[in-house]
MIKOL-268015 format. One record per residue: z, x, y of N, C-alpha, C in turn. Coordinates in steps of 0.001 Angstrom, whole numbers, padded with zeros to 6 digits, always signed. Layout:
<sites>
ZXYZXYZXY...
</sites>
This chain:
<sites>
+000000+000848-001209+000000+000000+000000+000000+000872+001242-000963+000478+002347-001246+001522+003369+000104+000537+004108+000400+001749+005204+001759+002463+005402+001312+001025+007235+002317+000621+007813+002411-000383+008730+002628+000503+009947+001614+000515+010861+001252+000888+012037+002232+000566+012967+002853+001459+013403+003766+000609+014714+002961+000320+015741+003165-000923+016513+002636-001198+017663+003255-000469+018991+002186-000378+019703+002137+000587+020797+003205-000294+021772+003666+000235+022709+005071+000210+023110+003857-001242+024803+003112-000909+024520+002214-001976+025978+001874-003520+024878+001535-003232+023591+001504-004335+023226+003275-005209+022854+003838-004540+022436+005507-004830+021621+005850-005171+023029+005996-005330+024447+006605-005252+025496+005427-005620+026417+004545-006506+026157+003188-007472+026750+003718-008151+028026+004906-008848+027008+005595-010341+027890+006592-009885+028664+007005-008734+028666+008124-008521+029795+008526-008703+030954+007517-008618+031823+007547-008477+033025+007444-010303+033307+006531-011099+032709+006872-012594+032933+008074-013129+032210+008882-012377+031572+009911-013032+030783+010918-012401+031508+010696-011609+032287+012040-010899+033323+012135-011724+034424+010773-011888+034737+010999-012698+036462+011091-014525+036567+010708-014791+035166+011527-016013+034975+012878-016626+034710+013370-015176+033402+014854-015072+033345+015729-014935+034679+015134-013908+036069+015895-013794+036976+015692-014788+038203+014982-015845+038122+014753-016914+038903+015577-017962+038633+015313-017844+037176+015988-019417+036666+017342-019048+036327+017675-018320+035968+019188-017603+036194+020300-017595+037402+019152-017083+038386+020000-017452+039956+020076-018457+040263+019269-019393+040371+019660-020960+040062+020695-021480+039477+020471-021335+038380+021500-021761+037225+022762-021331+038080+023175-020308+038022+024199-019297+038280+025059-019940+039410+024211-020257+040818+024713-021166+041579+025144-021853+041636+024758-023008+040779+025139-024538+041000+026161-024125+039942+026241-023403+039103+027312-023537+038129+028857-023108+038824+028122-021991+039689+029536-021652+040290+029771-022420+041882+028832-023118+041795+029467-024344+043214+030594-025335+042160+030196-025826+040811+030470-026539+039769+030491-028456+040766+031202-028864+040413+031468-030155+040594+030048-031459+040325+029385-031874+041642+027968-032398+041206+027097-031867+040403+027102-030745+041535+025741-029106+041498+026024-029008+040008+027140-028708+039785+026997-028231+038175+026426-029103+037045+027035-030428+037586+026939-031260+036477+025295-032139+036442+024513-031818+037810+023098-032078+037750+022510-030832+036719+022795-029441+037211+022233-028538+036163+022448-028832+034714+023204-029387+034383+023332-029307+033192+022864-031123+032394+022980-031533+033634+022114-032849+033261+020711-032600+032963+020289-031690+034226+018848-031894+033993+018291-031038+032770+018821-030077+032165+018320-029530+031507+018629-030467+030340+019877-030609+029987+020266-031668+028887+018282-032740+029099+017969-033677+029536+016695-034149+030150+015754-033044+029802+015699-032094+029991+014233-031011+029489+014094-031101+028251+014944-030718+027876+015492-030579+026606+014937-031605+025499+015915-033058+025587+015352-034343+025290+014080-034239+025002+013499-034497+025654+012300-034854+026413+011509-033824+025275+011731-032896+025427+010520-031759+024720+010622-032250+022847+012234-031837+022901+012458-032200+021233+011937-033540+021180+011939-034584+021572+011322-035724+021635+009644-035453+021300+008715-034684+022105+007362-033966+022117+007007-034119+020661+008066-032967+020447+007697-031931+019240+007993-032929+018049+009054-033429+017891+009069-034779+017047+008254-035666+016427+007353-035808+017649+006688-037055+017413+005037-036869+017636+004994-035201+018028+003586-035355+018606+003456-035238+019867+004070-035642+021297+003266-036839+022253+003406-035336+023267+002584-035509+023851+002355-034884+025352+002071-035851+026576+002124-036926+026412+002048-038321+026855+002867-038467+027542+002818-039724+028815+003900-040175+029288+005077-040819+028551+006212-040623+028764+007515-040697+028673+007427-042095+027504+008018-042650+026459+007947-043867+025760+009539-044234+025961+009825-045747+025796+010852-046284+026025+011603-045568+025059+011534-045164+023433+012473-044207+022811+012730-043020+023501+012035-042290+024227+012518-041486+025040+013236-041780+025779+012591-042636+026447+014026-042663+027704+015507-043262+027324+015172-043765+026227+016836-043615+025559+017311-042665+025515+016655-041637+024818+016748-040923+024471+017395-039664+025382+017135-039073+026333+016757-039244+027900+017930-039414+028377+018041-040782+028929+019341-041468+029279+020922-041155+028440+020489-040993+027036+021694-040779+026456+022586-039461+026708+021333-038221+026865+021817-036877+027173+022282-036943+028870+021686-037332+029474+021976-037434+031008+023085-038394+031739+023296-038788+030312+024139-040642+031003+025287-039215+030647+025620-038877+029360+027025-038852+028641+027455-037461+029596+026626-036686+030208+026841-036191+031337+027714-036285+032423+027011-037363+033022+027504-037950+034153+028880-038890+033723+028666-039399+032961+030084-040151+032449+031439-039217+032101+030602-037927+031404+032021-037266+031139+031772-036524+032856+031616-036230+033767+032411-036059+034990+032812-036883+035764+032861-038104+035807+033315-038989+036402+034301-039843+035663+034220-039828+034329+035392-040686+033581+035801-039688+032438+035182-039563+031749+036296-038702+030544+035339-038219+029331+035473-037257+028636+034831-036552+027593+034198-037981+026384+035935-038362+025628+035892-039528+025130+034225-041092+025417+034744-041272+026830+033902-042169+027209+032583-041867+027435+032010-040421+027183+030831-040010+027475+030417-039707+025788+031094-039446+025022+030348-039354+023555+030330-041045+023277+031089-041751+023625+030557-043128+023783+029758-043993+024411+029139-043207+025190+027846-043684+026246+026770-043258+024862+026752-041876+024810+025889-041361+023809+025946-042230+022943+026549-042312+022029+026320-043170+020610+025451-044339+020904+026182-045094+021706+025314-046094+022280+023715-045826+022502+023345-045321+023504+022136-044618+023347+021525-044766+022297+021542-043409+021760+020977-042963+020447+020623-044301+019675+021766-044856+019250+021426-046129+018631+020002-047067+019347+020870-047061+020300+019235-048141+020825+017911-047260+020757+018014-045835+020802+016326-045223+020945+016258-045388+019221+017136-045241+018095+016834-045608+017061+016326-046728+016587+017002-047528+016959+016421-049290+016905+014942-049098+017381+014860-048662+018973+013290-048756+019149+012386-048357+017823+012608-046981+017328+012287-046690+016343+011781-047447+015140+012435-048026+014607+012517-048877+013292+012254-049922+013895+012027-050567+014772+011084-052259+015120+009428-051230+015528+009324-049902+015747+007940-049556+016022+007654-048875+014483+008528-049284+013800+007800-048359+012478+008394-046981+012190+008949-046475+013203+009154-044745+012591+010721-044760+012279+010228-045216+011364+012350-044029+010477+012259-043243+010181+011797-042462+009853+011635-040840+010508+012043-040081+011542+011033-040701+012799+011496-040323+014308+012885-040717+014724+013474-042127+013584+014574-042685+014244+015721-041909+013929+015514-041043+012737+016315-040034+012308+016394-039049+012976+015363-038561+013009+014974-037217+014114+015723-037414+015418+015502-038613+015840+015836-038939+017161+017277-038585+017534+017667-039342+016512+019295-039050+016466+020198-038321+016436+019484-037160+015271+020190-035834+015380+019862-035200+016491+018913-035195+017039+018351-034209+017721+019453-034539+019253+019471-035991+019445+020214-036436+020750+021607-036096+019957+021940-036075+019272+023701-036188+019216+023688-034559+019426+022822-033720+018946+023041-032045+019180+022671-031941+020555+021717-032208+021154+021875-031746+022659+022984-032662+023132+023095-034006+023113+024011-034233+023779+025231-033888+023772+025604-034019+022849+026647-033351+022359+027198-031746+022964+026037-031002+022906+026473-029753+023487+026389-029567+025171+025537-030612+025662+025765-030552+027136+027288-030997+027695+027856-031994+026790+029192-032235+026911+030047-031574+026815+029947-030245+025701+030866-029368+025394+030379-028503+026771+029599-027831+027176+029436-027353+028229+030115-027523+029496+029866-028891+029921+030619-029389+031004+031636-029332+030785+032482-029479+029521+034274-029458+029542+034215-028235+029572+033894-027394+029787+034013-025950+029470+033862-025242+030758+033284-025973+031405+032963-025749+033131+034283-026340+033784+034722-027037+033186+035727-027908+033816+037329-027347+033964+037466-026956+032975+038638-026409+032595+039434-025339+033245+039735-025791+034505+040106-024673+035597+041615-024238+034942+041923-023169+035631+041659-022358+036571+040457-021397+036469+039716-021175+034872+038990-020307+034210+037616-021005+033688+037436-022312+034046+036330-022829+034396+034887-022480+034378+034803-021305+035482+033645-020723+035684+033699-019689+034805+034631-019274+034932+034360-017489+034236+034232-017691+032614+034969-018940+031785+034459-019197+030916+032834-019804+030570+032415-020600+030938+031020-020961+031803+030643-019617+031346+030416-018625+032326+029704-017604+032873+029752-016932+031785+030897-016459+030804+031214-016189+030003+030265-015873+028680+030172-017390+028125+029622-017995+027222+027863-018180+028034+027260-018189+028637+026153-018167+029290+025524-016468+028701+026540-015548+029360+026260-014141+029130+026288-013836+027890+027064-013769+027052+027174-013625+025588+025700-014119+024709+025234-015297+025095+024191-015823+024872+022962-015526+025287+022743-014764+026716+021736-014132+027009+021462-012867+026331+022940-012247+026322+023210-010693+025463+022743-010880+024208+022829-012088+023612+022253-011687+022192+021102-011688+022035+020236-012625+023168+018824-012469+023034+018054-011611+023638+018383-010691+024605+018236-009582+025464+018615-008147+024382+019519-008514+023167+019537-007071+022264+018848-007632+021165+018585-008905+021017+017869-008878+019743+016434-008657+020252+016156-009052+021472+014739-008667+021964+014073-007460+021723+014906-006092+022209+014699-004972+022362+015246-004430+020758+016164-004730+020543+016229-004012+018879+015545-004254+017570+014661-005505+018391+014017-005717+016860+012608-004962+017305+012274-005100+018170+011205-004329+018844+010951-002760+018750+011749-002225+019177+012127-000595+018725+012968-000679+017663+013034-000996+016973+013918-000524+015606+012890-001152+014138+012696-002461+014907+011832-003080+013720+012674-003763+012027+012077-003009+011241+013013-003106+009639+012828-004850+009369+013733-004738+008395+013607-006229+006924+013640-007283+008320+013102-008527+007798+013060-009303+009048+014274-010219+008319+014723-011416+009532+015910-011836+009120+015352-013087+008525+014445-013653+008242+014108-015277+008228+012906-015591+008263+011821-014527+007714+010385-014814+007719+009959-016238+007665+010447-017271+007053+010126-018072+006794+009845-019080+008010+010966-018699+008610+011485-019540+009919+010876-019152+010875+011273-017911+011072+010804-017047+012525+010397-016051+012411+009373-015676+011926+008568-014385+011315+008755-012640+012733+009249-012991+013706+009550-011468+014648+010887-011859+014265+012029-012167+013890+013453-011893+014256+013704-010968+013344+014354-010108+013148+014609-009002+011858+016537-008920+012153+016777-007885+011284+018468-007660+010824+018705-006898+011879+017983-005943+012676+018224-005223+013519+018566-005612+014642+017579-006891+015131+017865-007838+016153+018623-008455+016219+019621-009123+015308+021050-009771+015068+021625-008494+015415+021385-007392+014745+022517-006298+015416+022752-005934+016053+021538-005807+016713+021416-005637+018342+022216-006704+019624+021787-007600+019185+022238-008938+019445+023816-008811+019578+024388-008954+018823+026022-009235+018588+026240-007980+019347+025787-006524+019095+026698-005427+019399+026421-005865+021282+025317-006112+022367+025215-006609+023069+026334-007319+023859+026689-008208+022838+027350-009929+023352+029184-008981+023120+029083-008280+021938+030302-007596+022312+030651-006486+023356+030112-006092+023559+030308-005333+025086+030319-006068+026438+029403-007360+026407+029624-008132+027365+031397-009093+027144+031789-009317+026111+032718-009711+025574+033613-008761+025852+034256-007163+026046+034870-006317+026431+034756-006158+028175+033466-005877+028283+033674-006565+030332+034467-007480+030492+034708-008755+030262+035268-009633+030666+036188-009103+030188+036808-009461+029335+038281-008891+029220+038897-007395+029823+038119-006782+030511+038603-005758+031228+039100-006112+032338+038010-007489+033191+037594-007828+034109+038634-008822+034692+039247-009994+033926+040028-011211+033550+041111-010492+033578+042062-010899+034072+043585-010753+033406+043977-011980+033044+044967-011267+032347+045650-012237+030966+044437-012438+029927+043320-011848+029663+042970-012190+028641+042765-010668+027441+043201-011061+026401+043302-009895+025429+041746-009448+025367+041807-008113+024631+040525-007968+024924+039818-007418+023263+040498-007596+022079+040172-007627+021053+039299-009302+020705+040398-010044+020799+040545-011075+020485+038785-012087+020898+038629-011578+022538+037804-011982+023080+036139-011365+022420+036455-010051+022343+035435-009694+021650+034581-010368+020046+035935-010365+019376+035677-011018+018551+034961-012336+018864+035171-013186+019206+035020-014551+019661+033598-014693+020150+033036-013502+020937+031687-012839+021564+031038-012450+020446+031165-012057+019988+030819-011631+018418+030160-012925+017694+031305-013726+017561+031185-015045+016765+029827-016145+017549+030507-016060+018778+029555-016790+019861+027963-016264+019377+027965-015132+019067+026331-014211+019132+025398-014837+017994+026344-014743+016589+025942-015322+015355+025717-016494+015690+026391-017525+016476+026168-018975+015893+025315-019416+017269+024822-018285+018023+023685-018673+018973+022268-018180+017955+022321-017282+017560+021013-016653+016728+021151-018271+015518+021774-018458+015067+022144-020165+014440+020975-021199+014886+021261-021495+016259+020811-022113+016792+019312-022001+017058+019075-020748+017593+017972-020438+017765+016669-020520+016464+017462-020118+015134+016881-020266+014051+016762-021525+013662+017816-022795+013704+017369-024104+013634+016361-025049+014360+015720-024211+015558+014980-024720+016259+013757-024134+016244+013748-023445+015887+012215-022838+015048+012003-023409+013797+013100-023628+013253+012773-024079+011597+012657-025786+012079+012963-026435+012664+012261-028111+013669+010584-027549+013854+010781-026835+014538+009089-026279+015185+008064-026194+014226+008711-024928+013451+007678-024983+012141+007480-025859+011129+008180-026896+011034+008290-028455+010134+007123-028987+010779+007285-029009+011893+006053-030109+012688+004996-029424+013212+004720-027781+012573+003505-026951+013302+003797-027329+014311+004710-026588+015313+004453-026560+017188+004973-024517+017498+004199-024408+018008+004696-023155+018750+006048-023122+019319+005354-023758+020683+006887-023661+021845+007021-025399+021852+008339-025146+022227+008600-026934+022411+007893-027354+024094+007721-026386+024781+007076-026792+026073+006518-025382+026971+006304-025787+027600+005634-024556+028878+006381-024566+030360+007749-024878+029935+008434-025181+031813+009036-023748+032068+009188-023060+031227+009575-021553+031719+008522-020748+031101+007688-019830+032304+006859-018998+031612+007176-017635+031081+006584-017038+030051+007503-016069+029074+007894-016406+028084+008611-017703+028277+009896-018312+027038+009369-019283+026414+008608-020086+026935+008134-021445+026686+008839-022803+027294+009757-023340+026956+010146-024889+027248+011763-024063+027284+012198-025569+027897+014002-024979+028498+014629-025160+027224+014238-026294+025834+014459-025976+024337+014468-024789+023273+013499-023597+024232+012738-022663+023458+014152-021278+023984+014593-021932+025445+015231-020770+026198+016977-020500+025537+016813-022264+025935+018803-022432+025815+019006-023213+024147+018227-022879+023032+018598-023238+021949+019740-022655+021429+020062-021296+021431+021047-020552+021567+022611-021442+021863+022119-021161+023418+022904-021973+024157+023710-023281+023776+023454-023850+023345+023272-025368+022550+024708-025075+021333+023581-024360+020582+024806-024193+019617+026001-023530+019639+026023-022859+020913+026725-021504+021433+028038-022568+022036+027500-023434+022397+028391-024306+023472+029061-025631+022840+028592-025673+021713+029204-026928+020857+030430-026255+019823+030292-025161+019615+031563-024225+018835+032423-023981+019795+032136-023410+021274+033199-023214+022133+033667-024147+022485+033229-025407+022929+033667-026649+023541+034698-027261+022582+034329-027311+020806+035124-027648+019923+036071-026973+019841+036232-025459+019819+037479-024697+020108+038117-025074+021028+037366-024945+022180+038553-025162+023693+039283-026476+023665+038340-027296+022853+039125-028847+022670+040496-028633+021275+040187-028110+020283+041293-027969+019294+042368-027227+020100+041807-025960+020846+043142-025192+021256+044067-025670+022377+043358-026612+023066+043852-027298+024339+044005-026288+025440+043216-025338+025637+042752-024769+026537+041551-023965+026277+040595-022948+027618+039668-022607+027530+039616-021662+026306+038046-021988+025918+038031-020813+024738+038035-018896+025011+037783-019220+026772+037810-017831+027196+039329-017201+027035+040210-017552+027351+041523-017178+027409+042444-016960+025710+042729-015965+025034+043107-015730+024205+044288-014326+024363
</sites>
């Protein structure tokens, strides 16, 4: 077997320069409203919760089409349980959701698709779901933001070392099946990343240990690469590339913050079992 050519360092590193200046646009954005928090925050995280929707909805079903009434359940459910959990309570916003979901399911099954109505469902109870854990996680002052910011970074870190380590390092891939570029190197890269960003903060923070946190950064890294792999393995079920084209470089805000998603539904569940932020340990 002839011997595998490494690619030249202009092709392996093509997309950089549009995947840098989108990351640092949409980042400073983000970054803002998160640390104004209150509305500002809770529109950012609405609206993307809404990108989000909306695309997995796409990819689901096909449509590049205008918006269908299962969507906008759909839609509504991620954006409602949002707004409900900042204005009334965590509780009453996974109960907006359910609601929802149900009715974009119903649409479903009176139009024929139990399939989509399935799809529909999981797909809204996981984003919604994790935009909720997000926002309590934003919420949770005095450490609010810096947890936020926290868990944001850890999550960029893993995809910023799995980027570059699977790239220059290469080796066994992690999940051909799923995601044919991710390899073992890039998880390693990845985590060792999210743990050094995980040791900043705890240098940075007082009162927070700084083993403990690492670890946790660590954990955060794995169950974002999680995420990221469950949403390719959706993609490749239904032959789709990217779930959209709203960030260029990355593809769709599904393609960016899948990570994210899952990154934020483990912390949010922690910070809720421990009865305080998951940053503080």
């Amino acid at each position: 077997m002839a011997a595998t050519i490494p690619s030249p360092p202009a092709q392996r590193f093509g997309d950089l320069k549009t995947r840098i200046a989108t990351a640092v646009g949409a980042a400073t954005v983000g970054l803002v409203l998160l640390y104004l928090g209150g509305v500002w925050a809770m529109l950012l995280i609405a609206g993307l919760a809404a990108a989000m929707a909306w695309e997995y909805r796409s990819v689901t079903l096909h449509r590049s089409g205008p918006c269908g009434f299962d969507a906008a359940l759909l839609m509504g459910g991620v954006v409602g349980a949002v707004v409900v959990a900042a204005f009334y309570s965590t509780p009453a916003a996974l109960f907006w959701l359910l609601w929802m979901l149900a009715g974009s399911a119903l649409a479903d099954m009176f139009a024929g698709r139990r399939g989509a109505a399935v799809w529909g469902a999981l797909g809204g109870a996981y984003i919604g779901g994790a935009a909720i854990a997000f926002h309590y996680i934003r919420v949770q002052d005095p450490f609010g933001f810096a947890a936020a910011l926290w868990l944001f970074l850890v999550v960029a870190a893993t995809d910023i070392g799995g980027y570059f380590a699977g790239r220059l390092v290469g080796g066994p891939k992690l999940w051909p099946q799923v995601s044919p570029k991710k390899t073992w190197a890039g998880l390693g890269g990845g985590i060792g990343l999210s743990v050094l960003v995980g040791a900043a903060f705890g240098h940075a923070v007082e009162g927070v240990s700084l083993l403990p946190v690492c670890a946790v950064s660590a954990a955060a890294a794995v169950i974002s690469q999680g995420g990221d792999l469950a949403e390719s393995a959706v993609k490749r079920h239904f032959g789709v590339k990217d779930a959209g084209r709203l960030l260029p470089g990355h593809g769709g805000a599904l393609d960016r913050f899948d990570g994210l998603l899952a990154a934020s539904l483990a912390a949010g569940l922690l910070a809720w079992w421990r009865g305080e932020t998951v940053f503080i340990w």
